[in-house]
C-alpha positions in Angstrom: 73.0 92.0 -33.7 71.1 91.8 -37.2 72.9 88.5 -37.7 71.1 87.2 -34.3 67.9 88.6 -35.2 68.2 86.5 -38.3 68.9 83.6 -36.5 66.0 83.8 -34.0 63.8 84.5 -37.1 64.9 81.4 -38.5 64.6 79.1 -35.6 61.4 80.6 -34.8 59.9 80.3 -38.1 61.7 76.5 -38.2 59.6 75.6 -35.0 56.5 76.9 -36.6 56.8 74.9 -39.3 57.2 71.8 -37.5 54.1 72.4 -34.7 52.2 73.2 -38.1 53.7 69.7 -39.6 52.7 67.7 -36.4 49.5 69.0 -36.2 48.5 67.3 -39.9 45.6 65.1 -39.3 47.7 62.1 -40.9 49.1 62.0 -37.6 46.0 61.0 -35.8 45.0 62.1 -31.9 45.8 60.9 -29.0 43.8 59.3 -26.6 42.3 61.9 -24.1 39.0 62.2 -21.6 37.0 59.1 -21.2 38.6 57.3 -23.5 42.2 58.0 -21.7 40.2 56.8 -18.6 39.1 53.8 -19.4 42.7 52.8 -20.9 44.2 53.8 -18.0 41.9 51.1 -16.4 42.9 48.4 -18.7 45.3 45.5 -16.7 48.0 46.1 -20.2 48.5 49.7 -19.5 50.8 50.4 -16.9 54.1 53.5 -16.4 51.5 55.8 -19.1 51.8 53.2 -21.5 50.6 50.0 -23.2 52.5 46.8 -22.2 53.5 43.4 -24.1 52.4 39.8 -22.0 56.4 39.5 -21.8 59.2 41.9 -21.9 60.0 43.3 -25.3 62.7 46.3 -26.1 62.3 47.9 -28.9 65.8 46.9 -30.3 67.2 43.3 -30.1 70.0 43.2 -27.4 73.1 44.5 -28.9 71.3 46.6 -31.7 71.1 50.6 -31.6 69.6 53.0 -33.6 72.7 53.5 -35.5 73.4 50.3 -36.2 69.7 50.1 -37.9 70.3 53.1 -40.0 73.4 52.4 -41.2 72.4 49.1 -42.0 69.6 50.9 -44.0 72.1 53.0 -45.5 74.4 50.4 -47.2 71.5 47.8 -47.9 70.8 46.2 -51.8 68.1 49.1 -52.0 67.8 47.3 -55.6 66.6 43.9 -54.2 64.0 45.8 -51.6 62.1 45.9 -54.7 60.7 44.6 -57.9 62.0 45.6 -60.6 59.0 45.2 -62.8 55.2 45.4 -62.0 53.8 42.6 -59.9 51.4 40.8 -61.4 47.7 40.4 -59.9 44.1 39.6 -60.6 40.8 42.2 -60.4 37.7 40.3 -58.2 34.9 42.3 -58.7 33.9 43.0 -55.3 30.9 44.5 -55.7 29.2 41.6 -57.5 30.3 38.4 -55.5 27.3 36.2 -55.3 26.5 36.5 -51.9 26.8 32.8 -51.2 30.6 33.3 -52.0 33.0 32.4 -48.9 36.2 34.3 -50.2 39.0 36.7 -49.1 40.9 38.9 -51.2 44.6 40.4 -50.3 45.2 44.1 -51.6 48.9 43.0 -50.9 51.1 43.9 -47.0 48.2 43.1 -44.4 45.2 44.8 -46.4 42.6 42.4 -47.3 39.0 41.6 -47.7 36.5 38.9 -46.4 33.4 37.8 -47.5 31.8 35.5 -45.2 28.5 33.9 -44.6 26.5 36.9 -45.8 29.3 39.9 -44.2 31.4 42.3 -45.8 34.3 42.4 -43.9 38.0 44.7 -44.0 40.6 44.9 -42.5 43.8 47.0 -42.5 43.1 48.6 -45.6 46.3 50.8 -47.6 45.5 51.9 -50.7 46.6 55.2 -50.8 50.2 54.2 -52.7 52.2 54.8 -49.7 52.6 53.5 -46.1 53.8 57.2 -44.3 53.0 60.4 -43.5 54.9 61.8 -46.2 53.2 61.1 -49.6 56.9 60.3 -51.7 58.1 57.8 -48.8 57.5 54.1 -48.3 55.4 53.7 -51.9 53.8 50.9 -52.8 55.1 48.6 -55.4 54.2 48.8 -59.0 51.5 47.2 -59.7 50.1 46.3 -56.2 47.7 49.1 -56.6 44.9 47.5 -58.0 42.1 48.7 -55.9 40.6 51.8 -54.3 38.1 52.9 -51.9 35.5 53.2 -55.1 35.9 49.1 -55.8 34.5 48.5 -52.2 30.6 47.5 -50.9 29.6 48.8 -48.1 31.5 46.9 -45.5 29.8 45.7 -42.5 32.7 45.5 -40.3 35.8 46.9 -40.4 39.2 45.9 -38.1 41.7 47.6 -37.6 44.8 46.0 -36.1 47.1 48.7 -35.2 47.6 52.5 -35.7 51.3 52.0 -37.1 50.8 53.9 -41.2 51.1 50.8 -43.1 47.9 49.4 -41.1 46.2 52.7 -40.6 45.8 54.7 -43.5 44.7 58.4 -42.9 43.4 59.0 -47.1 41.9 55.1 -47.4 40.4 55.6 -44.0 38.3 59.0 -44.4 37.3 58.1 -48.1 35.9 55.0 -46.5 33.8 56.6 -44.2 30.5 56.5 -46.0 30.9 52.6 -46.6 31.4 51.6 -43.2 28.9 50.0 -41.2 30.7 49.5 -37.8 34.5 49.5 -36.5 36.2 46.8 -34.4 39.7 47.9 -33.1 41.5 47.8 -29.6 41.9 50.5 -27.2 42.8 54.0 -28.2 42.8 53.4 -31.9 39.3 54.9 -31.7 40.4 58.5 -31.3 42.4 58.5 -34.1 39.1 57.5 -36.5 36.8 60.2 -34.2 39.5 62.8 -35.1 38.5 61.9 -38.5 34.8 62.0 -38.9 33.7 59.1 -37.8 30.8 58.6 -35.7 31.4 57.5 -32.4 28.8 54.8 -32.1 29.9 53.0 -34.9 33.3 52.3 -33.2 33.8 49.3 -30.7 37.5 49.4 -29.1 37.8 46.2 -26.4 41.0 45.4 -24.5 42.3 41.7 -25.1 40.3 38.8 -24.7 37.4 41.2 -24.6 34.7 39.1 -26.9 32.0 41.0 -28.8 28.9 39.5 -29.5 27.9 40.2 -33.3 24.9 38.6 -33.5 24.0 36.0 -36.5 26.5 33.5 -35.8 28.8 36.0 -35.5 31.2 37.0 -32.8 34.8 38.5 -32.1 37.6 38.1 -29.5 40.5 40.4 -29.1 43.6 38.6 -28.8 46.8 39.8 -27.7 50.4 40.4 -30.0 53.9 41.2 -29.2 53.9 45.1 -31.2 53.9 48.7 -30.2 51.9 51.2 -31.3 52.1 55.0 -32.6 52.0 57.5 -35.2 54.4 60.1 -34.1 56.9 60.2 -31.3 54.9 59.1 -28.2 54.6 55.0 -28.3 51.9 52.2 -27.1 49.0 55.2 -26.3 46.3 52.7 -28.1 46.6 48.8 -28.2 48.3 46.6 -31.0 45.7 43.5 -31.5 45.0 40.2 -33.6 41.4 39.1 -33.4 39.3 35.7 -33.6 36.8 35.5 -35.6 34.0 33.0 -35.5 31.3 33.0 -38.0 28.5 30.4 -38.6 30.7 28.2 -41.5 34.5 29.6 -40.0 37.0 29.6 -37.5 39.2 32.4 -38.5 42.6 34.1 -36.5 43.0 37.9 -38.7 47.1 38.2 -36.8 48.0 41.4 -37.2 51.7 42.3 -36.5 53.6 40.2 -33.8 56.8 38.9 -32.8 57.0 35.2 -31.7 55.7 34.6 -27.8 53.8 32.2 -25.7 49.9 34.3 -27.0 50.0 32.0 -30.5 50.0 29.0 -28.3 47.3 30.4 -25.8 45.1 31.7 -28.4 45.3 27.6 -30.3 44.1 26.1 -26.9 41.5 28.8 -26.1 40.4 29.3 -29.7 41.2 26.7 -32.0 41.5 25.1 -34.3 41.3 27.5 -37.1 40.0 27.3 -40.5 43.0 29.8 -41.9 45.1 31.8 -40.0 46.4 35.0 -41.3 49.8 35.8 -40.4 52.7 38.6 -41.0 55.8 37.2 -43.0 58.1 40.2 -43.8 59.7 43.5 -43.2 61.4 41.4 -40.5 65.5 42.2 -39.1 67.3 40.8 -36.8 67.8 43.9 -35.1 63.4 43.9 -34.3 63.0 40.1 -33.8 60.9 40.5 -30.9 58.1 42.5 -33.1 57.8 40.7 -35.9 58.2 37.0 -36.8 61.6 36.0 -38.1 61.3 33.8 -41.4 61.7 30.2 -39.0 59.1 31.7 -36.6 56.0 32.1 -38.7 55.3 27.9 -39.2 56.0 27.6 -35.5 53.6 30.2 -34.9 50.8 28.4 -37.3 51.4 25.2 -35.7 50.9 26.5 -31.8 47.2 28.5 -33.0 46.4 24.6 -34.7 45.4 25.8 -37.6 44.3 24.4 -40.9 45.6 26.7 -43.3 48.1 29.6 -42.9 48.3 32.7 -44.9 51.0 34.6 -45.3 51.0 38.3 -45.5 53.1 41.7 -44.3 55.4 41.6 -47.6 54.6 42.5 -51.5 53.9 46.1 -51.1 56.3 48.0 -49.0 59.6 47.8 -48.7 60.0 48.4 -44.8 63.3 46.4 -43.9 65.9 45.3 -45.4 65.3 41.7 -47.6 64.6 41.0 -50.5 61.0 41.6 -51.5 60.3 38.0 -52.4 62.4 36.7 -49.6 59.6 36.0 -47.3 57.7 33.9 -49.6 60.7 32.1 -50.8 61.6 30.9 -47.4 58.5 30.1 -46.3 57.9 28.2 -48.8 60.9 26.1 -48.7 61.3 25.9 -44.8 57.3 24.6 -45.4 59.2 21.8 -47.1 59.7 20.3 -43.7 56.2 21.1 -42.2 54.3 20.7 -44.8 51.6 23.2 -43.8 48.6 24.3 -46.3 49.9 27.4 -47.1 47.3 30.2 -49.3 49.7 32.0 -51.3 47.3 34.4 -53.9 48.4 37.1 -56.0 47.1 40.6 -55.0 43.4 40.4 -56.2 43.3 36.7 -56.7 40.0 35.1 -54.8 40.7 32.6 -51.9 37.9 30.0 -51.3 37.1 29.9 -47.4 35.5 26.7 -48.3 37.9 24.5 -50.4 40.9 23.8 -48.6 42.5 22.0 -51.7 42.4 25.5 -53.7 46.2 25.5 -55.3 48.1 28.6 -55.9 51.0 29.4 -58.3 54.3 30.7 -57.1 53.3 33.9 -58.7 56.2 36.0 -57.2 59.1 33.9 -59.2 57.5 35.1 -62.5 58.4 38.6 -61.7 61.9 39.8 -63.0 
């Protein structure tokens, strides 16, 4: 009897522990009242959840689970990573001359625009690690450069997806004070209101919604092929890419997407682009349908017509199973072929909106 009292303790005090881990506010909120309405409404929510334009499992046909993890298992974890600090440049943010047309990468999909007069941000992971749990999924050494202190105030900030290596809960909340108005997709929105920010700073559209900036400016919602989610429950709030025009720019900010017919949409309805922005890495085989395989990326530039193509998603977290450099090694020798303008900057390293000649080092090969 005392030995079953023990055990019910135990499993009692083991459930306790877990509704207190789950109710962390790393984990965000899900969409409820109006909000939950108004999704509910949108034609890509349908069964209780958010849908893809074509049918996408979660797994490629013939991968499980188990395969996955025990591929994790006996991966080169060695090769995942540097093995010595990546190298990278400080911009001064705070002091661009505000004629300056520039982005700067943070490294993975965090970077920062300055264009025609606006702060812009998007994606922004600077905490050191992309998970709830503070000693998983750290960032490389070295890619740390900035923090929430090295910002401006930032006129607009997007938001692509809630997934933790897009959405992060510490960067997010110590940004609050600097942010002058949010621009995500539906549902995302509840996640930042559970944090503190004020409502009517956040605009959350549905794809191919377009919001009018005023200025010269204004933004489109496009779609991708993604999921969405923070904790068990997928697709409750909308994976997006946006277009962004601007007085001097055309720009497409991809956030994470498998290859499907939207790139070629978007290039007819919205194009061409000045630069496109675009996920290379933390790709598998056994996920091909959310995230561009290494020969799918040029493709991808090609169908959105644009003029240059950026490359991000890889130099910071190690979230599959390749190399670290392996993305920007093959893209750069299947660009052989193409022959696309490819802007390839070390983490902190100032892109020119306006020069499409600007040259960049293979920085990555100088790393050990």
């Amino acid at each position: 009897m005392k030995r079953r009292t023990v055990i019910l303790i135990f499993i009692i005090a083991a459930a306790m522990s877990i509704s207190a881990f789950l109710r962390m506010a790393v984990f965000g909120r899900m969409p409820s009242g109006a909000r939950l309405k108004r999704i509910k409404k949108s034609p890509n929510y349908r069964d209780g959840a958010f849908q893809n334009q074509s049918f996408t499992p979660d797994l490629t046909e013939g991968a499980t689970y188990y395969t996955v993890m025990k591929e994790f298992a006996l991966g080169d974890k060695k090769r995942q990573q540097p093995e010595a600090s990546l190298p990278s440049h400080k911009t001064d943010l705070k002091t661009l001359s505000p004629n300056e047309n520039v982005l700067v990468w943070f490294g993975h999909s965090s970077y920062f625009i300055q264009v025609d007069g606006k702060k812009i941000l998007i994606d922004p992971v600077l905490s050191g690690n992309a998970s709830p749990l503070s000693f998983t999924t750290k960032a490389f050494t070295g890619t740390d450069r900035y923090s929430v202190d090295d910002f401006p105030e930032i006129d607009y900030l997007f938001i692509s997806h809630d997934h933790y290596d897009h959405l992060d809960y510490k960067t997010i909340v110590k940004l609050k004070s600097k942010v002058k108005t949010v621009i995500t997709a539906l549902g995302t929105g509840e996640h930042l209101e559970y944090w503190g920010y004020n409502p009517k700073i956040i605009i959350e559209k549905d794809w191919y919604d377009n919001v009018d900036l005023g200025n010269g400016f204004n933004v489109t919602l496009t779609p991708g092929r993604h999921f969405s989610g923070r904790m068990f429950k997928r697709n409750q709030a909308l994976w997006t890419s946006f277009v962004l025009k601007t007085p001097s720019q055309n720009l497409f900010l991809g956030g994470d997407s498998g290859y499907d017919k939207h790139f070629a949409e978007i290039g007819e309805k919205f194009g061409p682009f000045d630069l496109a922005i675009l996920e290379n890495g933390q790709y598998n085989k056994s996920w091909k349908h959310i995230h561009l395989m290494p020969h799918e990326i040029l493709q991808a530039a090609k169908d959105l017509n644009t003029k240059r193509l950026f490359p991000v998603h890889s130099s910071k977290f190690a979230l599959a199973n390749h190399a670290w450099d392996e993305p920007l090694n093959k893209i750069v020798e299947n660009n052989k072929k193409e022959n696309l303008n490819l802007v390839t900057p070390m983490i902190g390293e100032k892109v020119d909106l306006n020069n499409s000649e600007q040259t960049f080092t293979e920085w990555w090969k100088s790393v050990k």
